[in-house]
C-alpha beads as a LAMMPS data file, in Angstrom:
LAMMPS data file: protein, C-alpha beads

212 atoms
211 bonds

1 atom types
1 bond types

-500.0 500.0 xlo xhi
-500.0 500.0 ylo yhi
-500.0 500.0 zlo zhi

Masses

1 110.0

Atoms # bond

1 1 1 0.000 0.000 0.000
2 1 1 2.707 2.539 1.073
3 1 1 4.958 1.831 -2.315
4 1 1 1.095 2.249 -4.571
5 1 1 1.000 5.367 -2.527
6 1 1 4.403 6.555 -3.228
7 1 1 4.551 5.821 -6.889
8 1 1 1.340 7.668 -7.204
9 1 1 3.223 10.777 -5.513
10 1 1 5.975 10.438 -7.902
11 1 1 3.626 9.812 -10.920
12 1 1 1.594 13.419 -9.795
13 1 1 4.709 15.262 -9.221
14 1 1 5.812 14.542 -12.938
15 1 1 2.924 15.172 -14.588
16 1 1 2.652 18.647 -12.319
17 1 1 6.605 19.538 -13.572
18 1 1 5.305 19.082 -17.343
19 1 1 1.990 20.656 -16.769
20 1 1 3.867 23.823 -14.792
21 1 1 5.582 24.492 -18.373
22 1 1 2.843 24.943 -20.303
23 1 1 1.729 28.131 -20.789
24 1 1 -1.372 29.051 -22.531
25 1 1 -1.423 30.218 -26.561
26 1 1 -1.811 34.079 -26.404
27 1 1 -0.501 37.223 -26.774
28 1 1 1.346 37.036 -23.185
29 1 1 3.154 34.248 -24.635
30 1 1 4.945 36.960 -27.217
31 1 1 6.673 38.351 -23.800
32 1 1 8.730 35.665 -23.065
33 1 1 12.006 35.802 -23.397
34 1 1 14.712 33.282 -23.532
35 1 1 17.868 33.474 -21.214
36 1 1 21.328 33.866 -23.009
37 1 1 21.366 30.196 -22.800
38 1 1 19.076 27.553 -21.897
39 1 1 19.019 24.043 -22.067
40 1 1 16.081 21.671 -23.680
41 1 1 15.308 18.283 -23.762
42 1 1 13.579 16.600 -26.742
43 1 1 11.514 13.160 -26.152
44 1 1 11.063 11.216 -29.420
45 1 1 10.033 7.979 -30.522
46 1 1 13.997 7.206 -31.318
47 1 1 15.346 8.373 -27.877
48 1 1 15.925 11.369 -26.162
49 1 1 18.509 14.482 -26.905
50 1 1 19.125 17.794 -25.893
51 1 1 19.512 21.040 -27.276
52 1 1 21.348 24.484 -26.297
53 1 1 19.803 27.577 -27.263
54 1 1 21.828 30.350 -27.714
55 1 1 19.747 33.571 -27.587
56 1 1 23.484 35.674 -29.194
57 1 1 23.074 33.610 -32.046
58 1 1 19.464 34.867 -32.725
59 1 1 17.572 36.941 -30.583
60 1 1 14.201 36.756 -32.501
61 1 1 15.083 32.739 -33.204
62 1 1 15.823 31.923 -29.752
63 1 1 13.252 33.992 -28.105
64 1 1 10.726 32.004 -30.417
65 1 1 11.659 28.447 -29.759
66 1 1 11.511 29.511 -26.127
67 1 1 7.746 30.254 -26.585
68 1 1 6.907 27.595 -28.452
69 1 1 8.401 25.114 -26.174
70 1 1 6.566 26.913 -23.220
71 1 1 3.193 26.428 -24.787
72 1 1 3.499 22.581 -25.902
73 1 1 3.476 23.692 -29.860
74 1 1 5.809 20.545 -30.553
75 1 1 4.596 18.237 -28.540
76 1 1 3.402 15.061 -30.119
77 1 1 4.814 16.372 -33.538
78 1 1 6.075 14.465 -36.807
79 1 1 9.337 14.590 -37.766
80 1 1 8.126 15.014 -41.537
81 1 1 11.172 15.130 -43.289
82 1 1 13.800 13.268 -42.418
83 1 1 16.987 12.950 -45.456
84 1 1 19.428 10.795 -44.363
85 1 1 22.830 12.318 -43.439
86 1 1 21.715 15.828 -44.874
87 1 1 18.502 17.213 -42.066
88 1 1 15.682 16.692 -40.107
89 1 1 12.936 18.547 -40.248
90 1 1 9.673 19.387 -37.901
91 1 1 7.843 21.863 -36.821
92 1 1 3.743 21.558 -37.713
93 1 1 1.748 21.223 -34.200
94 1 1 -1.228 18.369 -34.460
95 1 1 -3.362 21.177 -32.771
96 1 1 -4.670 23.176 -35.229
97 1 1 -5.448 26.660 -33.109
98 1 1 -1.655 26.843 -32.153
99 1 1 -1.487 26.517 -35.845
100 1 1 -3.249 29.386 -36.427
101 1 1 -2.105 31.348 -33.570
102 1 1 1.583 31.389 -34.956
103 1 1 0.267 31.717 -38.800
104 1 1 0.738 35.452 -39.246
105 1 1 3.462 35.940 -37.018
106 1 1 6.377 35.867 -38.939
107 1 1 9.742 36.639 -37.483
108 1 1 11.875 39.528 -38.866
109 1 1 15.736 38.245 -40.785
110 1 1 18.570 38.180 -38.824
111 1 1 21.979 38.290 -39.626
112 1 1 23.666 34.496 -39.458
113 1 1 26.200 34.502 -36.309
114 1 1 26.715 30.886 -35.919
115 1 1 26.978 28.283 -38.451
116 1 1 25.520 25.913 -39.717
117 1 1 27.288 22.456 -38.533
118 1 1 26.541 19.194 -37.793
119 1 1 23.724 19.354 -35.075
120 1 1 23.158 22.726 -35.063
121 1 1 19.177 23.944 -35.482
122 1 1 17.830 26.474 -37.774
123 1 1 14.545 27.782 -38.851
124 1 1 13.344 26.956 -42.700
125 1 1 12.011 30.616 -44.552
126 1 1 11.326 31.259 -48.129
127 1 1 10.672 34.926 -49.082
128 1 1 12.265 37.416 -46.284
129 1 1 10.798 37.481 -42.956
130 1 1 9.019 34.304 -43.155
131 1 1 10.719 32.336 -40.051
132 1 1 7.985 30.945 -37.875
133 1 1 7.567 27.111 -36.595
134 1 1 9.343 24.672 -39.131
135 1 1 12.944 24.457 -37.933
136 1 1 15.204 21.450 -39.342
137 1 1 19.009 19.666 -37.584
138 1 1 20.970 19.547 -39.592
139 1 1 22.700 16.280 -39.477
140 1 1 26.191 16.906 -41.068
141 1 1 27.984 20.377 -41.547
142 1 1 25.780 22.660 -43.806
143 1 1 28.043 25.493 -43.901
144 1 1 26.705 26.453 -47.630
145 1 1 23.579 27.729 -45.677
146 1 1 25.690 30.058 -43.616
147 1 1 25.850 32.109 -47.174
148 1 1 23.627 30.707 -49.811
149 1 1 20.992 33.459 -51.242
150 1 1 17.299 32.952 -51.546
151 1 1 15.002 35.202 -52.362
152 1 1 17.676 38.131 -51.348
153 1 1 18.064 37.284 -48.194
154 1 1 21.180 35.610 -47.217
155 1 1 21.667 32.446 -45.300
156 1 1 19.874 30.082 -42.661
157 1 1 20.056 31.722 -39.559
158 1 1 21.358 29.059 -36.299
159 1 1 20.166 29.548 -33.258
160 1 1 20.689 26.400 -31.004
161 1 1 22.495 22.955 -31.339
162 1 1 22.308 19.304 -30.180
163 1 1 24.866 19.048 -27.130
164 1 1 24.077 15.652 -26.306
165 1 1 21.664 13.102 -28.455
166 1 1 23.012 13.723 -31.953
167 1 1 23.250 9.992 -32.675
168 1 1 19.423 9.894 -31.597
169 1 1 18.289 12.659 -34.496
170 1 1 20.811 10.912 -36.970
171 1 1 18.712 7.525 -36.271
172 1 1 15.195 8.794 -37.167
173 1 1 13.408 6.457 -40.191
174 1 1 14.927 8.154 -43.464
175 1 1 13.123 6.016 -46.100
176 1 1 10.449 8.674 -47.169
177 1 1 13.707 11.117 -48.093
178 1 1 12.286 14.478 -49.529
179 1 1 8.646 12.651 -51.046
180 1 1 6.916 14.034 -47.401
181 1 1 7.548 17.525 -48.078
182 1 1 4.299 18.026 -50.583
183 1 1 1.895 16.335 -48.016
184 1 1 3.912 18.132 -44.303
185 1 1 1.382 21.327 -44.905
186 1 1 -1.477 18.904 -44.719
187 1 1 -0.890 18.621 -41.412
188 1 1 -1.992 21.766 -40.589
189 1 1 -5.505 21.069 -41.610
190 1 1 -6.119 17.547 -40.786
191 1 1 -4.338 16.669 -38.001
192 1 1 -0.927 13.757 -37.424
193 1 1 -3.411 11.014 -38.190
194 1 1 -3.697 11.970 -42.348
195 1 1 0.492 11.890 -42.454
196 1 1 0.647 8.788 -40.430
197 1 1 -1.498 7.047 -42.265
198 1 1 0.359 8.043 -45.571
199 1 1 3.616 7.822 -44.192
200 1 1 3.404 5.376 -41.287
201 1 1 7.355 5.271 -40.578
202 1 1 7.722 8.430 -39.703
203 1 1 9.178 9.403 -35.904
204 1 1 7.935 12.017 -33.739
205 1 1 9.063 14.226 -30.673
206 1 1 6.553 13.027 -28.087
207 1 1 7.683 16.374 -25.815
208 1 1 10.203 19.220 -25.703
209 1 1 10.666 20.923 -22.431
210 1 1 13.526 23.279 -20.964
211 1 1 15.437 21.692 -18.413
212 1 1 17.838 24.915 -17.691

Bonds

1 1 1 2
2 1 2 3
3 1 3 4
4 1 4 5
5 1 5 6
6 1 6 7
7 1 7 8
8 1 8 9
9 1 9 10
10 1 10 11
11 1 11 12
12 1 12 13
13 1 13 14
14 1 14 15
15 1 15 16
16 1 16 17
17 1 17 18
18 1 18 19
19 1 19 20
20 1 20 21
21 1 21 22
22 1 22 23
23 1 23 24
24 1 24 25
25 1 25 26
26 1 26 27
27 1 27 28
28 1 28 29
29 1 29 30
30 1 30 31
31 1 31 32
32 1 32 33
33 1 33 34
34 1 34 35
35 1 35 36
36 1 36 37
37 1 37 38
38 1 38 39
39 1 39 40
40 1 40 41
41 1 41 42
42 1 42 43
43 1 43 44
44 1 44 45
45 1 45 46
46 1 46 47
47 1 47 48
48 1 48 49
49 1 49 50
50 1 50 51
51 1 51 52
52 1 52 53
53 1 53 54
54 1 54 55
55 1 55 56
56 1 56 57
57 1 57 58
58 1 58 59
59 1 59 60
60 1 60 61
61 1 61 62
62 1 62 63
63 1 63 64
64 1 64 65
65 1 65 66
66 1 66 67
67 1 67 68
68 1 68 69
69 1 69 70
70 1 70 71
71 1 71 72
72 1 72 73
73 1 73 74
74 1 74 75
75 1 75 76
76 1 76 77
77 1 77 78
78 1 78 79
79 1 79 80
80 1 80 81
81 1 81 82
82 1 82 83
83 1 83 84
84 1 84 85
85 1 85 86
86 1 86 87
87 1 87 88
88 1 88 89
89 1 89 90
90 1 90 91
91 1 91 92
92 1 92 93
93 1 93 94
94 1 94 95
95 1 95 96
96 1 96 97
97 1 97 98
98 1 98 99
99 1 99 100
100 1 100 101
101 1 101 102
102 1 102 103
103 1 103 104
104 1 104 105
105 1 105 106
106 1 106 107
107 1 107 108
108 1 108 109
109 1 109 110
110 1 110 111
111 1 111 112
112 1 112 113
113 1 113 114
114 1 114 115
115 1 115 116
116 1 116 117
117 1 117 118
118 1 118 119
119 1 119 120
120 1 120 121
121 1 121 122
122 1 122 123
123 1 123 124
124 1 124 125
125 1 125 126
126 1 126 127
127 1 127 128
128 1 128 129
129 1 129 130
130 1 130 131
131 1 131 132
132 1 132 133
133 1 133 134
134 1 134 135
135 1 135 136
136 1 136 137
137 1 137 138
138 1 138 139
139 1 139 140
140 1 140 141
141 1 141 142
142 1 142 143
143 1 143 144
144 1 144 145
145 1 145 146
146 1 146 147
147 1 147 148
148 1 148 149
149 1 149 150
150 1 150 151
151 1 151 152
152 1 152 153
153 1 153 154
154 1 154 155
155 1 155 156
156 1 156 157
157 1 157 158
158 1 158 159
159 1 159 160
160 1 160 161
161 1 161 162
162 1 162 163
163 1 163 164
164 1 164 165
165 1 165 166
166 1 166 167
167 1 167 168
168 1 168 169
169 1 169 170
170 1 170 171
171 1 171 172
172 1 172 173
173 1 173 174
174 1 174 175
175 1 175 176
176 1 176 177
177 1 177 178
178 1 178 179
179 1 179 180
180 1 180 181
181 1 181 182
182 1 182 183
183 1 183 184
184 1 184 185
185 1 185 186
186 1 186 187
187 1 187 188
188 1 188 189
189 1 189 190
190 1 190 191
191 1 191 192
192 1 192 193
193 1 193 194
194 1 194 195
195 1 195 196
196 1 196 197
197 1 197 198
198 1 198 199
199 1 199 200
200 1 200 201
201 1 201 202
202 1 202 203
203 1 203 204
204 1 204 205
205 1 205 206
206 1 206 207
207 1 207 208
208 1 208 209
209 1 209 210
210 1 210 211
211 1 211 212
């Protein structure tokens, strides 16, 4: 009886740590900043690793992922493109009003600091100023992005990397290669069930949450 009682305790203090970093979806949620560094820890189908942000690499970048985290956006989340020794990609919540809560709120270019290495994390953009969810890891040195123009804005802008884990990210199912990409924005609309279905190998980050 004690031990049922004491593994319940343990049990409701866990669920209460990941509960106490959730914070709701609104405009309050813009005011958070991240610290110069922090630490967070990604739980995925494949294992567990953790990143670094660093908020001198990109203020607006860092300061994002920071939020999201907070408010859950990639928890339970596909990893919907993964391309073998080149990147991994994610960033699409399941829940479709976080969706549209971050869908106009682009984040402004930055100049590229850091670089674009082997386990480093950046955010995927088109057209300038269109940072805003989808980040990819990038799984070997990328250093091209560090430079590389598209439309006129230059380079893929760092803002955190894998410290610990990077074998974990360079292990996710890589089968599908690019042939996800057309279907990821599908996600948006009809949920992780629709890609799963289609693409039933895919991993997924069961929960991110900062640990530092």
């Amino acid at each position: 009886m004690k031990r049922s009682i004491v593994l319940l305790a343990v049990l409701m203090i866990t669920v209460n740590s990941s509960q106490a970093q959730l914070v709701k979806t609104d405009a309050n949620l813009l005011k958070l900043k991240c610290p110069d560094t922090a630490k967070a820890e990604f739980i995925t189908t494949k294992g567990n690793f953790i990143v670094e942000i660093y908020r001198q690499w990109s203020p607006l970048g860092a300061d994002r992922f920071y939020q999201l985290i907070k408010s859950g956006y990639y928890n339970n989340t596909i990893l919907f493109r993964v391309v073998k020794d080149y990147l991994v990609q994610f960033g699409v919540s399941e829940d479709k009003t976080k969706n549209i809560f971050w869908q106009s709120r682009n984040l402004k270019d930055e100049p590229v600091v850091g670089s674009n290495t082997a386990g480093t994390l950046s955010y995927s953009r088109g057209n300038p100023n269109t940072r805003k969810t989808s980040v990819f890891i990038n799984l070997r040195d990328n250093t091209t992005y560090d430079t590389i123009t598209i439309a006129g804005v230059k380079g893929f802008v760092p803002f955190a990397r894998i410290i610990s884990g990077l074998d974990v990210a360079k292990s996710f199912f890589s089968n599908y290669g690019n042939d996800t990409m057309k279907s990821a924005d599908t996600i948006y609309f009809k949920g992780n069930t629709w890609m799963q279905k289609k693409f039933p190998g895919l991993d997924m980050i069961k929960e991110v949450r900062i640990i530092k």
